[in-house]
C-alpha positions in Angstrom: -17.4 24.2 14.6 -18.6 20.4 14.2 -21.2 19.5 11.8 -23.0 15.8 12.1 -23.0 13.5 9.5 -25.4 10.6 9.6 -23.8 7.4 7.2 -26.2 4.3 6.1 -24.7 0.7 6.3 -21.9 -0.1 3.1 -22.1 3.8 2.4 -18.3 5.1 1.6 -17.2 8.1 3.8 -13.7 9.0 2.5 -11.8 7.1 -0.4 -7.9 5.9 -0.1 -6.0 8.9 -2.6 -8.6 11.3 -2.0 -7.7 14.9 -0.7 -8.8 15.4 3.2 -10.0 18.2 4.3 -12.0 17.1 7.4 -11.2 14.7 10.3 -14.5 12.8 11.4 -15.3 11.9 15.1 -17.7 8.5 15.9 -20.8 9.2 18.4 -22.3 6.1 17.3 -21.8 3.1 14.9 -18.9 1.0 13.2 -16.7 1.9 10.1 -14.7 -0.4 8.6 -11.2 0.6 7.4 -10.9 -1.3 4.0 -7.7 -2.0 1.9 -7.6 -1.9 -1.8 -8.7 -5.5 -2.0 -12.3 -4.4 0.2 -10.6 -6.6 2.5 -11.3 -5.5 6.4 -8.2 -4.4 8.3 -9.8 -2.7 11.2 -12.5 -1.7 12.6 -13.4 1.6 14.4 -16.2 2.2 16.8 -18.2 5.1 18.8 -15.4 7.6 20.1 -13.2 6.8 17.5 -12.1 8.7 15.0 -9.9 9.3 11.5 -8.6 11.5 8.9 -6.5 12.9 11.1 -3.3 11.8 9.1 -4.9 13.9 5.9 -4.7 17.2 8.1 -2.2 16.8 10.0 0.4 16.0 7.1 -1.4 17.8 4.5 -1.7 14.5 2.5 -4.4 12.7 0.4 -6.3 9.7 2.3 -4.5 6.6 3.3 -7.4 4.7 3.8 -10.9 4.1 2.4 -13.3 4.1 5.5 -16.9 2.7 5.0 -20.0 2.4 7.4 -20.8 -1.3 8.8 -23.3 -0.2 10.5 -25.5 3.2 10.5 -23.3 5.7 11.9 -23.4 9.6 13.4 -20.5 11.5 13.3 -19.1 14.9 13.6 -17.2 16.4 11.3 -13.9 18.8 11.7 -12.9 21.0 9.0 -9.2 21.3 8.5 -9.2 25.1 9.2 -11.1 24.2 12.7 -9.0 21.6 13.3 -5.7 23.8 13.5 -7.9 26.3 15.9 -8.6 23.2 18.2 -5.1 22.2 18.1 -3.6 25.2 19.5 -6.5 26.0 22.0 -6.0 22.4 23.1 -2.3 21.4 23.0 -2.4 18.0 25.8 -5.7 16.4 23.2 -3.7 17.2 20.2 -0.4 15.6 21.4 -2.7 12.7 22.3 -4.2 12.7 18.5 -0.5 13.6 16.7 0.5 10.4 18.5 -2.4 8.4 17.2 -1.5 9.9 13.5 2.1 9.3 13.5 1.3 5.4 15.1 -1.2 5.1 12.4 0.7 6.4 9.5 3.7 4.4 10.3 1.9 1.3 10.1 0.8 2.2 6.8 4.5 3.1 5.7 5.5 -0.5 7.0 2.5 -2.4 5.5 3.5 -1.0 2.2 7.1 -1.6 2.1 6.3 -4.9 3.6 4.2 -5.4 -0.1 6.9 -3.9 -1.9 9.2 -7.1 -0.5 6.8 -9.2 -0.9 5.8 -8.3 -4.9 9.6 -8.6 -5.2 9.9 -12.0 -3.7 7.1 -13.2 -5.8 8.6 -11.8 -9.2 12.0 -13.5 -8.6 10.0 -16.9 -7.7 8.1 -16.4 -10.8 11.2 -15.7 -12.7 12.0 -19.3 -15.1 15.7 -20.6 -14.1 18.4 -20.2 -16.1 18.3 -22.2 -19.4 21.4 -24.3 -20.5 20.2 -24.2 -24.1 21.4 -21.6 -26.6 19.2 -19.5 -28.3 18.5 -22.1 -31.1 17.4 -24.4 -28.1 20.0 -26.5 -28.5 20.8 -28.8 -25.0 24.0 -28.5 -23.7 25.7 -25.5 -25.6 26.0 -21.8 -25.2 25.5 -19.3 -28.5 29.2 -19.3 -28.2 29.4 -22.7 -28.9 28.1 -22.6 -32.8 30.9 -22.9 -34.6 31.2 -26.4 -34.9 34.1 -28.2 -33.6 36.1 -30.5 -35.7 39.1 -32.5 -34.8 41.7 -33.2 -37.8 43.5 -35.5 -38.0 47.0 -35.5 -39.5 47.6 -36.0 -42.8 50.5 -37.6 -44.8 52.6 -35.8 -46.6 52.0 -35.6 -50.6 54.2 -38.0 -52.2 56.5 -36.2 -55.5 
């Protein structure tokens, strides 16, 4: 049912948008959970485990894991993974928890980007101009017709 996996140091192990097919369990060694920037935003360690959010909601990976340190793991395929789910219903409410926790910090990270791209590109946005499109200060495009004031004139003398 579980296969090992032995990972070297900076070695990938699943890639964010990829299609998951198996969940991976830590005996020994630390993964780093990296965003699209390589930055660090967790860290998981032995008896941890991930890539139960591809399985369990039939999605592609939310997360690009990589090894910190040499790892062994064990590896669940998603077709075991739905056997050990109903032989084991109290561990799988336990990990369904951990998913839906898991996945709805990733749901609120990105809508929390989402505001903040939108913030930026209204901050970046120039003010209003009060030129016209000839650059003219002071006057709209409405304005180009020039104004002239006359000024009465005397009747023609017969």
């Amino acid at each position: 049912c579980l296969k090992s996996r032995v990972c070297l140091p900076n070695s990938f192990v699943v890639r964010k948008g990829e299609m998951g097919t198996e969940m991976y369990f830590i005996s020994r060694g630390e993964l780093n959970v990296v965003n699209e920037d390589d930055k660090v935003v967790f860290t998981l360690k032995d008896g941890g485990f991930f890539g139960e959010i591809a399985l369990l909601y039939d999605t592609k990976r939310t997360a690009s894991i990589v090894a910190r340190t040499y790892c062994d793991m064990f590896i669940l395929t998603k077709d075991d993974f739905k056997k050990v789910m109903k032989k084991f219903p109290s561990q799988s409410k336990g990990i369904k928890e951990i998913a839906k926790e898991r996945f709805q910090k990733i749901v609120d990270d990105e809508k929390k980007k989402d505001t903040e791209k939108k913030e930026a590109s209204k901050s970046d946005s120039p003010p209003p101009s009060n030129e016209n499109s000839k650059g003219e200060p002071g006057k709209n495009d409405d304005d180009d017709e020039e104004m002239t004031t006359k000024t009465p004139q005397e009747p023609e003398k017969k």
